[in-house]
N, C-alpha and C positions, 0 to 999 in steps of 0.2 A: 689293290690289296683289300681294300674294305667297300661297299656299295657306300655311293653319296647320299646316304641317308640321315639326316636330320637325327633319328632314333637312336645310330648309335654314338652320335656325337654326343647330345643328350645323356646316355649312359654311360659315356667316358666322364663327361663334366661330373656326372654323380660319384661316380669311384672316385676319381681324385680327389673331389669334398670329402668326400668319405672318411680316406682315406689322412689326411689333412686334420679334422675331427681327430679321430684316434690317437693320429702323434701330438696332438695340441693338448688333449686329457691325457695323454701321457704321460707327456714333459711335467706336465702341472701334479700328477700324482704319485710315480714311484718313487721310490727311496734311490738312494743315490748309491755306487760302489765306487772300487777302489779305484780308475782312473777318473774318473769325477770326483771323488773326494781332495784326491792327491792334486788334482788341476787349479779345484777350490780355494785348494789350504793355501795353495804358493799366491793365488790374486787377493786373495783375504791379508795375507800377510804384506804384497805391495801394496794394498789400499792403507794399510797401517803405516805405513813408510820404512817395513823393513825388508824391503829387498825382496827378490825374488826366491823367501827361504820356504821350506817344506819341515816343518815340526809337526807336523799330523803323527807320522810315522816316529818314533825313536830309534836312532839310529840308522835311519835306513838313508838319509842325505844328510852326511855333516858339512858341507857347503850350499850357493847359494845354486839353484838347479837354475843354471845357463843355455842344456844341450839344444833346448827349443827353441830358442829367440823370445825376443821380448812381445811382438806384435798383438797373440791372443792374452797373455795376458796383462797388458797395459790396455785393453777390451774389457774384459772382466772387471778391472779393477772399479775402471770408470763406473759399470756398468751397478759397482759394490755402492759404490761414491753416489750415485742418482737413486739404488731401489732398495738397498739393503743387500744382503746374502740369501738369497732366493732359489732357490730350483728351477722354477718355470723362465726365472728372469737368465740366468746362467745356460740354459739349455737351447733358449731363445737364438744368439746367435749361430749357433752349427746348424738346426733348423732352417733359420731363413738363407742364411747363405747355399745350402745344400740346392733347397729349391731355386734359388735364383740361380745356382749354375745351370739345370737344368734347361731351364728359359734361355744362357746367354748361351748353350751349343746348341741349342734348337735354331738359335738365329745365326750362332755359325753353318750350323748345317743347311739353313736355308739359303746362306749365301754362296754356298758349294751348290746348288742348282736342286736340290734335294724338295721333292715334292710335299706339300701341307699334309696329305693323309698319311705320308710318312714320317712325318715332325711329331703328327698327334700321336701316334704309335710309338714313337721314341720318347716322347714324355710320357707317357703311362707306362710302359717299360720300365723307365729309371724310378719314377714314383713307388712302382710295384716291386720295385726290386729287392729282395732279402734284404742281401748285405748293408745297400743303401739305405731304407726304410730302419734296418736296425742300428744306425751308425746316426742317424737323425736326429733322437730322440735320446743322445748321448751329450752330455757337456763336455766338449770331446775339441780338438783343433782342427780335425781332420778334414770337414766343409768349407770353412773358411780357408785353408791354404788352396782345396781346390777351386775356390772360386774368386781367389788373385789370380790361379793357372790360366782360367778359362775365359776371363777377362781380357789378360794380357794374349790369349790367343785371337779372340777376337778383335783387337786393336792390329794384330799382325797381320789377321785378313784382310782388313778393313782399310788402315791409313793408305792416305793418299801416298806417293813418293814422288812428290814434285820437295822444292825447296823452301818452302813458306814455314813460316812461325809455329804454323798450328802441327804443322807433320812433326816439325823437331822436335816439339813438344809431346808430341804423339809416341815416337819412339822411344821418348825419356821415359812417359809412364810405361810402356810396356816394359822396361827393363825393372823399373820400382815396384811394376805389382808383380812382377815372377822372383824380384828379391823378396818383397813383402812374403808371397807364398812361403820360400826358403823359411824366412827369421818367425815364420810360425812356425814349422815343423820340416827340419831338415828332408824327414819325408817326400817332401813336395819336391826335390831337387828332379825325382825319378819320373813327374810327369811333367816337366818342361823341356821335355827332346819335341815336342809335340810342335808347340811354342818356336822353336829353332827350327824344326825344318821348314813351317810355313815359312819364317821369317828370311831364311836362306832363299829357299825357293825364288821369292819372290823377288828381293834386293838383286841376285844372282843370277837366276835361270829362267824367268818367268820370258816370257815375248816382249813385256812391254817394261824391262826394266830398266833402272832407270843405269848412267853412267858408272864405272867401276870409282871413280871417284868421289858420287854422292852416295854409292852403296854402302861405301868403307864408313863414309862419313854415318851414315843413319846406325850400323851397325857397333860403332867406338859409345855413339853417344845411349844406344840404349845399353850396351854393357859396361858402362859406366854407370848407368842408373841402377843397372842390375848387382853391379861389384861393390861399388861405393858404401852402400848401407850395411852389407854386410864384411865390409872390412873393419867399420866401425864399432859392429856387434863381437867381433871379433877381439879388436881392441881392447873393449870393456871384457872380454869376458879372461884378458889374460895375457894377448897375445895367440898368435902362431902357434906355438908349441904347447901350450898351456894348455888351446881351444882343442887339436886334435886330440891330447891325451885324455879328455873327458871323453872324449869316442873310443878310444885303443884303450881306455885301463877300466870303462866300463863292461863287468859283462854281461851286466841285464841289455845293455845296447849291443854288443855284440850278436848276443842272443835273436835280436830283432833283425840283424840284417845276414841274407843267406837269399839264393836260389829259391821261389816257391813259383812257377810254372804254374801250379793247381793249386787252386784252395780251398773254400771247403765247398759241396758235394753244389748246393744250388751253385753257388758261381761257377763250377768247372761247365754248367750247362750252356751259358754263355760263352766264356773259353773256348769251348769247343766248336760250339756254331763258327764260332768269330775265326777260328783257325781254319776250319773248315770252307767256309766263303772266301779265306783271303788265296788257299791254295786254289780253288776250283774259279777262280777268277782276277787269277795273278795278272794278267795282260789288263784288266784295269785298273789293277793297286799301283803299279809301275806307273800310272800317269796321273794318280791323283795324288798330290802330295799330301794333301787333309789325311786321307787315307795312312799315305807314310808315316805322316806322322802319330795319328793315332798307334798306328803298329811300334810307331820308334818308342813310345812311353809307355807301352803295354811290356816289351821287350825291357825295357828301362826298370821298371817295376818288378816286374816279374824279375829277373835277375841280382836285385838287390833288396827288396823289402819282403821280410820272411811273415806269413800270417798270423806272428805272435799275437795280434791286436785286429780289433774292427777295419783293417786298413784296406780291404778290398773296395769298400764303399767308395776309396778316391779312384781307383781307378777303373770303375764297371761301369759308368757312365762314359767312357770315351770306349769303352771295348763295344756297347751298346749304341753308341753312335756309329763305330764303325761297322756292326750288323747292318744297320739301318740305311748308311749309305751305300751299302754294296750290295742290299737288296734292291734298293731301288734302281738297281741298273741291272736286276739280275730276269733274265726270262723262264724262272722257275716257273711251272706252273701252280697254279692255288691251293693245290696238295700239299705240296714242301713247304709252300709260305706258313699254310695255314700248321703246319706241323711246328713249325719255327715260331710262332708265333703263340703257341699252347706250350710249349717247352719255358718260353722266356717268362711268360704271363703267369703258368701255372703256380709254379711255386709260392710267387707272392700275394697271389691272391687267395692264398689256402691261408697264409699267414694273418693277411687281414683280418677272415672271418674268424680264425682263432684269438685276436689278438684283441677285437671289440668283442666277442664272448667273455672274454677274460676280464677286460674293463668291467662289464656287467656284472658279473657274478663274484666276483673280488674286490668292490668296492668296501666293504666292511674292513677289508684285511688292511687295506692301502688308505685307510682316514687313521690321519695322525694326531687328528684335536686332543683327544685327552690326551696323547703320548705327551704334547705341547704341553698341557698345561700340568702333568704332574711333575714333567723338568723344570718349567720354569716354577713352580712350587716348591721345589727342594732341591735344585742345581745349586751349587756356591763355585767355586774356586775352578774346580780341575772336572774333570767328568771322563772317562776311559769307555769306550763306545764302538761297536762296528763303524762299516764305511757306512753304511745305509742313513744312520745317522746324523750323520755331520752336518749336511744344511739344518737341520733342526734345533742344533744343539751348540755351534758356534756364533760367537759374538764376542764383542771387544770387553766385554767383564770375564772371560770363562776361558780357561786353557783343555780345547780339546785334544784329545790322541786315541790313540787306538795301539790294541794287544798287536791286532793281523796285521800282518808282514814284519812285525818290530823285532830288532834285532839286539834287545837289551831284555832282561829278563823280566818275567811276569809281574815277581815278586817288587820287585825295582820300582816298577811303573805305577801298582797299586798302591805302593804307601802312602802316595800325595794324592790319590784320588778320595773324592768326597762324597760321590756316584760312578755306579758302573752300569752301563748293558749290556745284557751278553744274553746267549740262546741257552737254553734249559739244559743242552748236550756240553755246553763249555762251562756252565757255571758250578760243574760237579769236578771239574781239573783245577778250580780257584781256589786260594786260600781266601775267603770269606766270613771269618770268625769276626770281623770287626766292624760287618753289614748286617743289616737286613732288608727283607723284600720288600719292597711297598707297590710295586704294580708288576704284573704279567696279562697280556695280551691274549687270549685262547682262541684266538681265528684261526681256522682252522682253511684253505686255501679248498675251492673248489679246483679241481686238475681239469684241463683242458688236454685233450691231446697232441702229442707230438713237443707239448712245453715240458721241458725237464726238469727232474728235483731243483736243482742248479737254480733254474731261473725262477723257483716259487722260493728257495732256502734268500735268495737276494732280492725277490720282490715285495715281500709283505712284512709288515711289522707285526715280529713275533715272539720280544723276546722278553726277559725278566729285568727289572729295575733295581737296583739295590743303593740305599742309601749306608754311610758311616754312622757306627753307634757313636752317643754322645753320653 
């Protein structure tokens, strides 16, 4: 697919720095939104010792939010406990984990017989990839449960199936870290078909498996590992009937899970390759189970987790694996590769170069120093604030919240506030008689193209301050 040239190795090694760079001054400089705030509030609040509650919002969780599991954020909290309430330090884990999945289906895929120049091509791929790339740089769950998935698939490839200590132990984790995935984000249940079919395959049908007796055996002990932790979470979170009705009488959850086939416009481009290669080379998806199973948790997915949310990032790294594998056996000629190959790369490399332009020329908008110091100047008690806000502005002296998404009235919320932020367009629908201004922000955002209102109205600090008269 590529000449063995030194030069464009060299040039991939640079993109991915690059690339890497950007999310790294990212992470460290935008303002945060609403599921980063909302993920924040609930590990701020367990580092306090109260539970896994969400008081950011009024009224929008009057109990303690259980539906995800404890995992990421007993993460967080630790992570509260060692650095403080941080942005960069919070953002940090979905980050590394994202990349280190990358690395662990590269070496799945190398151990499926999958050539080096097309390992490099699938990690720059996933690197490059929209959805993923944008799900990175999120304080988000959604890397970490995929990179218990990918682990636990790797261990499936991998373990020996003789009878020794180390295998039995081996199967035990693979079931803890595909529960582990779970008790982060239920989510993750929908790429673990992936996970099972190796793991059947192999115990089952492989040539060299082992006895129907030590199969049963390997297969109880790692869905014991995998059942056990979350029947426990379970337990705590109510019981059986308690646990499902947080699912059936939510319907911001409901909301999330449906049929979505396609999502949005860059990722249907992979989608479509990916379907496309499995039809026009069916007679070798039938014998590679890697393969199956990438298709079982694509199908898995796509069937149940609807595109409310950044979610496509978990599962476009195994649809990208499964290009990658079936190209590699495919006798395209270098037209179609290279066609496939401009399709997958194009989009995200457009992203890139908009995305460090944007760095550059928006650094003024995105430096929070004085925002810092005139809150901590005249912050007391309570402070009512955007999401952007909140890592800024929370700490164990200071009760923060926010207007957006609150489901108790304005007025309600303002009376105990002692500071408010809010954008120049909402500060004329507040009653206000009881403030005045003391700072507003006039940066004014350079527009990059193709970045929408949307992402400059949530990336820059840009709004008004108001203190209570005394």
């Amino acid at each position: 697919m590529f000449r063995n040239d030194s030069l464009i190795r060299y040039g991939i090694y640079i993109i991915i720095s690059s690339i890497i760079l950007i999310n790294l001054i990212t992470i460290a400089t935008f303002p945060s939104w609403f599921d980063e705030a909302f993920f924040a509030n609930i590990s701020f609040n367990l580092f306090q010792g109260d539970g896994f509650r969400m008081d950011l919002i009024p009224g929008y969780a009057e109990n303690q939010v259980l539906v995800y599991g404890p995992i990421y954020f007993f993460l967080q909290a630790g992570l509260i406990h060692i650095f403080g309430l941080q942005e960069l330090v919070f953002r940090l884990p979905n980050l590394i984990t994202g990349y280190a999945s990358i690395l662990i289906l590269a070496a799945v895929l190398r151990q499926a017989g999958v050539g080096k120049v097309y390992i490099l091509f699938f990690v720059i791929a996933v690197v490059l990839d929209v959805s993923f790339n944008r799900n990175l740089v999120y304080g988000r769950m959604d890397l970490l449960a995929l990179f218990f998935v990918v682990i636990a698939l790797y261990l499936a490839k991998k373990l020996p199936l003789n009878l020794g200590a180390g295998t039995i132990c081996g199967w035990l984790l693979t079931g803890l870290l595909a529960s582990a995935a779970y008790l982060t984000t239920p989510r993750a249940l929908f790429l673990l078909p992936a996970v099972f079919v190796i793991a059947f395959h192999r115990k089952f049908i492989d040539a060299e498996k082992p006895s129907a007796t030590v199969s049963a055996a390997f297969s109880l002990i790692a869905f014991s590992g995998f059942l056990f932790p979350i029947l426990l979470w379970i337990s705590h979170a109510g019981g059986f009937q308690e646990y499902i009705e947080m699912f059936r009488g939510s319907e911001n959850i409901q909301a999330h899970i449906s049929p979505s086939l396609f999502r949005s416009y860059y990722d249907n481009i992979a989608i479509l390759i990916f379907i496309f290669l499995i039809i026009v080379q069916y007679k070798i998806v039938i014998n590679r189970p890697l393969l199956i199973g990438f298709i079982a948790s694509f199908l898995a997915f796509s069937l149940f987790v609807r595109e409310a949310g950044p979610y496509a990032a978990m599962i476009n790294p195994m649809i990208l694996a499964g290009i990658v594998s079936l190209l590699s056996e495919n006798k395209f000629g270098k037209p179609v590769k290279s066609l496939i190959i401009v399709l997958l790369l194009g989009p995200g490399s457009v992203l890139l170069m908009l995305r460090g332009a944007d760095l550059i020329a928006n650094t003024d908008c995105r430096d929070k120093g004085e925002i810092v110091d005139v809150i901590n100047q005249h912050a007391k008690e309570t402070i009512v604030i955007p999401f952007k806000y909140y890592f800024i502005t929370e700490n164990q002296n200071r009760h923060v919240v926010t207007l957006q998404r609150s489901r108790i009235e304005n007025e309600i919320i303002l009376q105990d506030a002692d500071m408010i932020i809010t954008g120049e367009m909402n500060s004329g629908q507040l009653n206000l008689q009881n403030f005045h201004q003391i700072h507003y922000s006039t940066c004014k955002p350079n527009r990059m193209p193709f970045l929408t209102d949307t992402f400059y109205r949530r990336s820059v600090f840009d709004e008004l301050i108001f203190i209570r008269n005394h």
